[in-house]
N, C-alpha and C positions, 0 to 999 in steps of 0.2 A: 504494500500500500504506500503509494509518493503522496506525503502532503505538503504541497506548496510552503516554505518559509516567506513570510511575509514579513514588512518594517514597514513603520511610520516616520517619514524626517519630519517635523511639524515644524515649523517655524512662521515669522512674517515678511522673510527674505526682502525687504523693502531698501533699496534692491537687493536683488541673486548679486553673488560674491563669486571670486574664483572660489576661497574656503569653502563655500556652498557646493559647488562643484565637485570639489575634489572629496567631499563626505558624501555626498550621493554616489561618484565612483568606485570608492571604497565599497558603499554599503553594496552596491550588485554585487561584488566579488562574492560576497557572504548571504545574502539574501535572493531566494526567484524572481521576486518583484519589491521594491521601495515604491509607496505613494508619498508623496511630497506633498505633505498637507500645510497649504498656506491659508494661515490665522488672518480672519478679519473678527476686529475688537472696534466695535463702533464707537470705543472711548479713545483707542488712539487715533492721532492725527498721521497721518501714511504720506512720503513721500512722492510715492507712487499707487495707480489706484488698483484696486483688488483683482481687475480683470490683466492692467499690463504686468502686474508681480506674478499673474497665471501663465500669459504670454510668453513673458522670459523664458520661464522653467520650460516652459514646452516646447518653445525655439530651440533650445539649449539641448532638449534630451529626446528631440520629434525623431532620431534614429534608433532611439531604444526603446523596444517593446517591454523591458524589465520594470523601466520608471513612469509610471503614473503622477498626474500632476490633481488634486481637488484643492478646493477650498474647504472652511469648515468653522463654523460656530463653537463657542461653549470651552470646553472643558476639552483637553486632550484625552487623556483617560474615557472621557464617554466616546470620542469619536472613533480610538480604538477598538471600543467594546464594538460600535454600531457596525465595524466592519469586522467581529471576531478575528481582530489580530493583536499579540500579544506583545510584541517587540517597539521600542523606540528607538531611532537612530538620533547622535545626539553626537556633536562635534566638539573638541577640546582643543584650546590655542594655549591657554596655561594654567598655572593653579586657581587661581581667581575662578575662572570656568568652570574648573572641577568640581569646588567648595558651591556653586550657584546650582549645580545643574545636578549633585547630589542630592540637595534636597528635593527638588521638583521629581527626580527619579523615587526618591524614597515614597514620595506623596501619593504617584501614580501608581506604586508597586501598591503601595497601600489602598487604592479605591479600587484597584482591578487587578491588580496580580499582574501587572506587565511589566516587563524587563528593559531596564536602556542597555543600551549596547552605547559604547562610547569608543570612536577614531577620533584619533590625535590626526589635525592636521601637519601640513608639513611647515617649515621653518621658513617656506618662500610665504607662506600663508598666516602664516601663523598670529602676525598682525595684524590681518584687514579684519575689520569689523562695517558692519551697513552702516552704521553709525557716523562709523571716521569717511568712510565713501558718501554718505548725504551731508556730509559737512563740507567735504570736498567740490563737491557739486553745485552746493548753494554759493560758497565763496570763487563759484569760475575757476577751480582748478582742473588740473588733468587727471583726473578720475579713469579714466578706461583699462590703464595698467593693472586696477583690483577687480576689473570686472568679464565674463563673457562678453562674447561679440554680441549676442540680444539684448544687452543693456547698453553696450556703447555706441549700438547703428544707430 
């Protein structure tokens, strides 16, 4: 009996990053299929809007049938459940990240029995955050070097 290994990358990719990238890479290696679940939170304010951060990802990954791209409300943990998949993929640049992204894992473990999986990104990556790239962007700098080509056409 083959049952499909499944991952959730959840994030609000606002925007997809190379580190985005190269953690949805990683996770095919080890997973059948990653859905790439991009969070719309109608309390934050989004750089980019819910349909072009969909765009991106599916620009980015339209030659692999492995990655799935959704949107999705609520609670990560629930939207796991609603698609019976137990895994979350969850990306690491340094300890800061670890100590954040442990508790959120512990939380999810605890409302549904789901598991993070955590890839280190690599040391070319390792400092871009969306963050420092929508900082970049607003003040007219050259942003394209932290990003795929669907965010920089």
């Amino acid at each position: 009996l083959w049952i499909m290994r499944r991952a959730i990358f959840p994030g609000s990719f606002d925007p997809l990053t190379l580190g985005h990238c190269e953690i949805i890479k990683k996770a095919i290696q080890v997973f059948d299929q990653v859905i790439v679940a991009v969070g719309n939170n109608s309390e934050k304010k989004y750089m980019f809007s819910l349909d072009q951060r969909l765009d991106f990802i599916s620009f980015e990954f339209k030659n692999n049938p492995l990655v799935l791209v959704e949107k999705y409300d609520g609670l990560t943990a629930e939207f796991c459940k609603s698609k019976n998949i137990k895994h979350i993929v969850r990306g690491l640049r340094n300890p800061a990240d670890f100590e954040f992204e442990k508790k959120i894992a512990l939380f999810n473990n605890s409302l549904e029995e789901i598991e993070t999986i955590f890839f280190l990104t690599s040391p070319n990556n390792a400092f871009i955050s969306s963050s420092m790239v929508r900082e970049i962007i607003e003040n007219g700098g050259n942003y394209k070097k932290f990003v795929p080509e669907s965010v920089s056409a």
